[in-house]
N, C-alpha and C positions, 0 to 999 in steps of 0.2 A: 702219709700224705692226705690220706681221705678223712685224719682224726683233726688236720691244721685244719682244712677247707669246711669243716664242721665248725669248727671253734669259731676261725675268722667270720663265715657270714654269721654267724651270729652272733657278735660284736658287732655286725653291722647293722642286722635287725633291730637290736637294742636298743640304737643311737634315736636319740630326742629330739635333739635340734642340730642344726648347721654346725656351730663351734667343736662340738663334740664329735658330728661327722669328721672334719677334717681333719682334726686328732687324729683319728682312726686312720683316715687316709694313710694320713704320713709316715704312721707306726708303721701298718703293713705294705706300702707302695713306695715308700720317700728313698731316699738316695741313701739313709742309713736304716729303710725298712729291716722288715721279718723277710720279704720277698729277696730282695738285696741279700742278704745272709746265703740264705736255700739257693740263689743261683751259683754264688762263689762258692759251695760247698758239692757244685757238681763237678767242678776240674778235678778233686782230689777222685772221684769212684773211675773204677775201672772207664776203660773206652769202650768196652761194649756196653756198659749200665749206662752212659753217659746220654745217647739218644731218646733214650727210653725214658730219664728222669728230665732231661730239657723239656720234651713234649708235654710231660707234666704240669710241671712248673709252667710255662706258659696256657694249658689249659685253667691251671689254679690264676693267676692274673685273669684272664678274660672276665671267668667268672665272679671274681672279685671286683674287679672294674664294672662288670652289670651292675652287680649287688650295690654298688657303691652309686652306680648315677639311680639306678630306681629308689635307693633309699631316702637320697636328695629328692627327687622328685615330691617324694612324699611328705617330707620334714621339710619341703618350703608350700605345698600345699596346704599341711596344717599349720603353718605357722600366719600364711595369709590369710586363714578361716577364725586364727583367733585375733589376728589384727584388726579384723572386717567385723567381728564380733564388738569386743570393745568400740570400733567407734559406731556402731547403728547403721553403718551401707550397708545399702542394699546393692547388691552387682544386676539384679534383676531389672530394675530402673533405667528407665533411659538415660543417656548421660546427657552434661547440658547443652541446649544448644543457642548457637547463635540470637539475636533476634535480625528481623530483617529489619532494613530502616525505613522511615515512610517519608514521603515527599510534604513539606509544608503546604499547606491551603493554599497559600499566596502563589507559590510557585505554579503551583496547579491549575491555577487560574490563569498565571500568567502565561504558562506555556500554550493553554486552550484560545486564549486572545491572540495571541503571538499565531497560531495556523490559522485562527479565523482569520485576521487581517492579511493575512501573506496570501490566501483564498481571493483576497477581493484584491486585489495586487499592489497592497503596502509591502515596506523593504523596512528591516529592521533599522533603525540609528540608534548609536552610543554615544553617550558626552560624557564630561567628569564630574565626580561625585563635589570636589572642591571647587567653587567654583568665581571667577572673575566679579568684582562689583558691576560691571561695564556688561557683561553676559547676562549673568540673575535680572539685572532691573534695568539699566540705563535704555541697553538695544533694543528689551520690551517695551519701551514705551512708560519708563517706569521712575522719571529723576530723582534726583536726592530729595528733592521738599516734595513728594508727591506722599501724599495719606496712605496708599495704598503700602507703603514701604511698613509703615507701621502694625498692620494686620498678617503681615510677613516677615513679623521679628524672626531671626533666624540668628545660629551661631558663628559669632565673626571669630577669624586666626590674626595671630599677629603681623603676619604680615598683608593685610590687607585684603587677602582672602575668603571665602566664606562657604559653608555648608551650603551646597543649592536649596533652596525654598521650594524649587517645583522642577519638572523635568522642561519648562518652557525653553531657556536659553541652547538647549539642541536644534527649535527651529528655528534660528538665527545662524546658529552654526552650520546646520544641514542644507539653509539656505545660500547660503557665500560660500560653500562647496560648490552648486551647484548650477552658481551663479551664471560663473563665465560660459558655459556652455549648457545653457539652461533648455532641456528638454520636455518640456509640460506632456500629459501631469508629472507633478511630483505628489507622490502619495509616500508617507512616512508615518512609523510608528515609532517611539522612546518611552519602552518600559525600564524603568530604576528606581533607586531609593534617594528621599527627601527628606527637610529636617528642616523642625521648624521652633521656635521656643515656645509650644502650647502648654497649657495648663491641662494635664492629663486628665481624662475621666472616659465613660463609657463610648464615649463616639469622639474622642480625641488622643492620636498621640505625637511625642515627639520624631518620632521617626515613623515616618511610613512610606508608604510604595506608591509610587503612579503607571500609567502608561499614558503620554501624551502622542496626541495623532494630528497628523498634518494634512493639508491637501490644497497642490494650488493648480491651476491650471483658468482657462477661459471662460467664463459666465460660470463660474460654483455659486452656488447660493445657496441659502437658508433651508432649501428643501434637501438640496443632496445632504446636508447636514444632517437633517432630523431622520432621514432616511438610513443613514449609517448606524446612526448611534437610536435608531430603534431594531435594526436588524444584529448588532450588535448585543445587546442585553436582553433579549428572548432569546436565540441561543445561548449565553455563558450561562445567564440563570435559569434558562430552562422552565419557565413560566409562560404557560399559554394566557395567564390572564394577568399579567404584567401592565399596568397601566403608568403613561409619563405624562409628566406635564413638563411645559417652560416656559421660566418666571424672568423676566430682564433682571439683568443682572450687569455690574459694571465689573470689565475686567480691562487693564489698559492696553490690554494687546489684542484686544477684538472687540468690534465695533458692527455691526452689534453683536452685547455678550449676553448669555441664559445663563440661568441654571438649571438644570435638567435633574426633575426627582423621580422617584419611583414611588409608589405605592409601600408603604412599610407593610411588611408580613407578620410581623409579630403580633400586629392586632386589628390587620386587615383595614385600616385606615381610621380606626377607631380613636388612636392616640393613647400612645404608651411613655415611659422616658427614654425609648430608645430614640423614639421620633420627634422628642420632646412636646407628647402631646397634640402633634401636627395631622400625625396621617400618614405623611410623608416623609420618604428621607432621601436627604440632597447626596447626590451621587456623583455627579459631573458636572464642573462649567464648561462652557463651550463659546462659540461664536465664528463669526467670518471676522479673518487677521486684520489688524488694524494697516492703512496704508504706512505707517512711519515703521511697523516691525517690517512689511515688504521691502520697503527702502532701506532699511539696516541691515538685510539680506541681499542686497544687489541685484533686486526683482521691482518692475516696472507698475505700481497698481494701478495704471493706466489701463495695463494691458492686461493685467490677470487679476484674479480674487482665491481666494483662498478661506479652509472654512480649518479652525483648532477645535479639539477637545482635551481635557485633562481627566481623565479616572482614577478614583482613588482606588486602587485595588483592594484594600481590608474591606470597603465600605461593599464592595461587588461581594468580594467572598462572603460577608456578611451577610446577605440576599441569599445566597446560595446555598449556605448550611445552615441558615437560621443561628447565627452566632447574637448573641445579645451585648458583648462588652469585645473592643476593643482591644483592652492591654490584654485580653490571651494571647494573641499573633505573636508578641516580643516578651510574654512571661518564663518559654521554658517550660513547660510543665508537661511532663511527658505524655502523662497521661490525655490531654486536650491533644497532643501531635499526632495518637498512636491511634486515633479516632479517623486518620484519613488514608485513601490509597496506599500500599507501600510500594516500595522500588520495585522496581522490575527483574527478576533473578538471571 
């Protein structure tokens, strides 16, 4: 017994790889084994040899059954050490990981205006992105043979519909909501996406972002305006020497309309092609709403006044990171995204 138990493990020692182990297995363990054999060959010995060589024989299994899993052990450890060889892993090395994703500029911006205003106690509003010829221009103050239509080419559908032009037509909506049981003030913010047919270049695109704000209530004027929207862009862009000015400006839905610049940073008001050479760069129209949008809104401008703004958001983000061009925001390019805040884990 003790000359097989020599023989077998070392058949088993010998063995190289996997295929070859379970060869072996089979010869000495399997159902038509060596083992198999030596067990049926105990019924024929006496009944007193007969405990004495079971005991055996199952000692001999155990230890063949060790032999046989440490041998695997070993013959798939080197087998993965020459697997890992040939391809140049290293098991050392960190494996890969995830990236985390990072929040767009715009959004970033958007969500910082979005608590700033809800601070001063504006209420978020939603309108749709397609939108009514009657909404876009009519209800602003805006008819079919008016000029203005024309600097607001924008993309028409076939059925009569259109890409909105600006986030304006939410305060016409927001106001005939709140018409019938009108509560003053009404303070409102409508951040969304716009679309216009411009001629693309560094301070123009066809898609881009606003946030328009509302506010109507008794005696608003011109100061609480200027008031807002200069408390507003010292904090988003975080500029202690932030300087605005405002230019009249004709917009048909407010009477009277500005435009509201900032100082360009790029070259400190020296005049760059960001600023077109100006100094400044136009960031916001604004004004107190025209009486004919109050009355399309089912509000009295008899009895109340009301003061808009529209922000372009790239143009703010732009301030704020010192971005010089535009079509980054809708380029894609990972690398210009993976330059801001990332998500929150």
């Amino acid at each position: 017994m003790q000359d097989r138990r020599r023989e077998w493990l070392a058949a088993i020692a010998t063995v190289a790889d996997e295929t070859a182990l379970a060869q072996v297995e089979s010869r000495l363990l399997g159902k038509k084994g060596e083992l198999q054999e030596l067990l049926r060959s105990v019924s024929q010995l006496d009944k007193s040899e007969r405990p004495a060589a079971g005991k055996a024989l199952n000692e001999l299994k155990q230890d063949v059954e060790a032999a046989l899993a440490a041998r695997r052990a070993t013959v798939s450890a080197q087998s993965m050490e020459r697997e890992l060889a040939a391809t140049g892993f290293d098991p050392s090395q960190p494996g890969p990981r995830r990236r985390i994703g990072s929040l767009h500029p715009i959004t970033i911006v958007q969500q910082e205006l979005v608590d700033l205003f809800t601070s001063m106690g504006f209420s978020w509003q939603d309108g749709p992105e397609v939108e009514t010829e009657h909404y876009n221009f009519d209800a602003l103050n805006i008819p079919g043979d008016h000029p203005a239509r024309e600097s607001q080419d924008t993309f028409w559908l076939d059925d009569g519909n259109l890409l909105r032009t600006h986030t304006s037509p939410v305060q016409v909506r927001t106001l005939r909501r709140f018409a019938k049981d009108f509560q003053p003030p009404l303070k409102v913010i409508v951040p969304g996406r716009c679309f216009r047919a411009e001629t693309v270049d560094k301070s123009h695109e066809h898609t881009f972002y606003q946030m328009e704000g509302l506010v109507v209530d008794r005696k608003v004027s011109v100061a609480n305006l200027i008031h807002t929207m200069k408390t507003c862009l010292r904090v988003v862009l975080g500029r202690q020497d932030l300087k605005v000015r405002l230019r009249p400006g004709f917009f048909p839905f407010v009477e009277p309309g500005f435009e509201l610049d900032v100082n360009c940073p790029f070259c400190g008001g020296k005049g760059c092609s960001v600023c077109k050479q100006s100094g400044w760069i136009e960031i916001l129209p604004c004004g107190m709403v025209h009486p004919n949008v109050l009355r399309q809104g089912g509000i009295d401008p008899e009895q109340y006044t009301g003061f808009a703004f529209g922000m372009g958001l790239q143009r703010v983000v732009m301030l704020r990171y010192g971005i010089d061009d535009i079509r980054l925001f809708m380029g894609g390019d990972l690398r210009f995204l993976r330059q801001f805040p990332t998500v929150s884990k």
